[in-house]
C-alpha positions in Angstrom: 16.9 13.4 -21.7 17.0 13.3 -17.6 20.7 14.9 -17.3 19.0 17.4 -14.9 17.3 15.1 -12.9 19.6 12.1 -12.8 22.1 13.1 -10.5 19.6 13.9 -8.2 18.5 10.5 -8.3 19.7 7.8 -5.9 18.5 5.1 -7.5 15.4 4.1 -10.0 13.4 0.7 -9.6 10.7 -0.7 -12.2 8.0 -2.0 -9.0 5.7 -3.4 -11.9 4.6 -2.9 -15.6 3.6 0.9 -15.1 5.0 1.6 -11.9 8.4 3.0 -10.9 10.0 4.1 -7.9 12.8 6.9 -7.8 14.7 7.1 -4.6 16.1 10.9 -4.0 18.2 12.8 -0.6 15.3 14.9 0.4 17.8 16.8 2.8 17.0 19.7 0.7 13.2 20.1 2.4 9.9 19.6 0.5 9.9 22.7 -1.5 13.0 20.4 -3.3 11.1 17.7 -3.3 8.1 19.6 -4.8 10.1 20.9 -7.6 11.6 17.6 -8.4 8.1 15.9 -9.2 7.2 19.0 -11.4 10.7 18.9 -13.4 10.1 15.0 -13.2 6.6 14.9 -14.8 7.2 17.3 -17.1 10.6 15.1 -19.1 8.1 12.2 -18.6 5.2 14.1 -20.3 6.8 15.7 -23.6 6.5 13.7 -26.6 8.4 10.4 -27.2 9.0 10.0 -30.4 9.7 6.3 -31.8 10.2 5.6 -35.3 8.8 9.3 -36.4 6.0 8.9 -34.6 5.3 10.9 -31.2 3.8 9.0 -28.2 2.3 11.2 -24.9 2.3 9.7 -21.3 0.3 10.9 -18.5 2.1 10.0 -15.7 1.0 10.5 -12.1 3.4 10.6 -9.5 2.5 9.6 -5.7 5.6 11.0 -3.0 6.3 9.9 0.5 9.3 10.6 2.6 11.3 8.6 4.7 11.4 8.5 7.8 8.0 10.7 8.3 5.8 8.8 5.8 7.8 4.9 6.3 11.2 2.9 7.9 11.1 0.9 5.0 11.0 0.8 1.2 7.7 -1.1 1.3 5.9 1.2 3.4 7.6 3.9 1.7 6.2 2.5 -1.8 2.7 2.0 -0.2 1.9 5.6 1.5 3.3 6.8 -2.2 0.7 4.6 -3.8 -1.8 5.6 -1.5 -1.7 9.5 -2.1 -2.0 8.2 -5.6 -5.3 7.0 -4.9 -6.6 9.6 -2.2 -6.6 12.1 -5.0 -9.0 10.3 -7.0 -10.6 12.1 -10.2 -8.1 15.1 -9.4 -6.6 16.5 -12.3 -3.3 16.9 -10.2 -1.0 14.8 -11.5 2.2 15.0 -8.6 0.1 13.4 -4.8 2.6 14.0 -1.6 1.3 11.3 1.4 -0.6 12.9 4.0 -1.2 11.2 7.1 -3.9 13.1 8.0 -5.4 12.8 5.1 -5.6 9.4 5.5 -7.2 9.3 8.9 -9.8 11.9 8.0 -10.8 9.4 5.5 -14.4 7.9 6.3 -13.7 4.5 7.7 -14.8 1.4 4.8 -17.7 -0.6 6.0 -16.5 -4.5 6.3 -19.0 -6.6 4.7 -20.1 -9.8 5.8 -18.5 -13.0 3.9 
């Protein structure tokens, strides 16, 4: 199903139920990158059939890059969530992290406790 995309892959990791990180050389640039996520989404978006029956994901797929975005997998994992979030109702489903993006954003208001 993923022959394509496999050996591009480093490494996968389940992070929790729904959530998975894949770890790929980005030496190529981000137009590689880019085209990775689309090729990605799209195996992970065709029908999955199970016992005759055909299922449908929607996934969403937040990137960040090392070292630009994170040193380490945890922040790496966070600024990936966080693009995921940034694009809100979007109908894009493939978020890169933007650091500017995330500064522009209008600073939360801490309430009282």
């Amino acid at each position: 199903m993923f022959h394509s995309l496999r050996p591009r892959a480093k490494a996968v990791a389940r992070i929790k139920s729904d959530e998975f990180a894949v770890l790929v050389d980005a030496g190529q640039g981000r137009a590689f990158l880019e085209q990775y996520a689309i090729e990605l989404h799209q195996r992970l978006a065709g029908a999955l059939r199970v016992d005759g029956r055909e299922f449908y994901l929607n996934p969403l797929i937040g990137v960040s890059v090392y070292p630009d975005d994170g040193a380490s997998a945890d922040e790496l994992f966070r600024r990936a969530d966080s693009a995921l979030n940034r694009g809100g109702d979007s109908n894009d489903a493939i978020h890169f992290y933007s650091a500017r993006a995330q500064t522009s954003a209008p600073a939360t208001r801490a309430w009282p406790t």
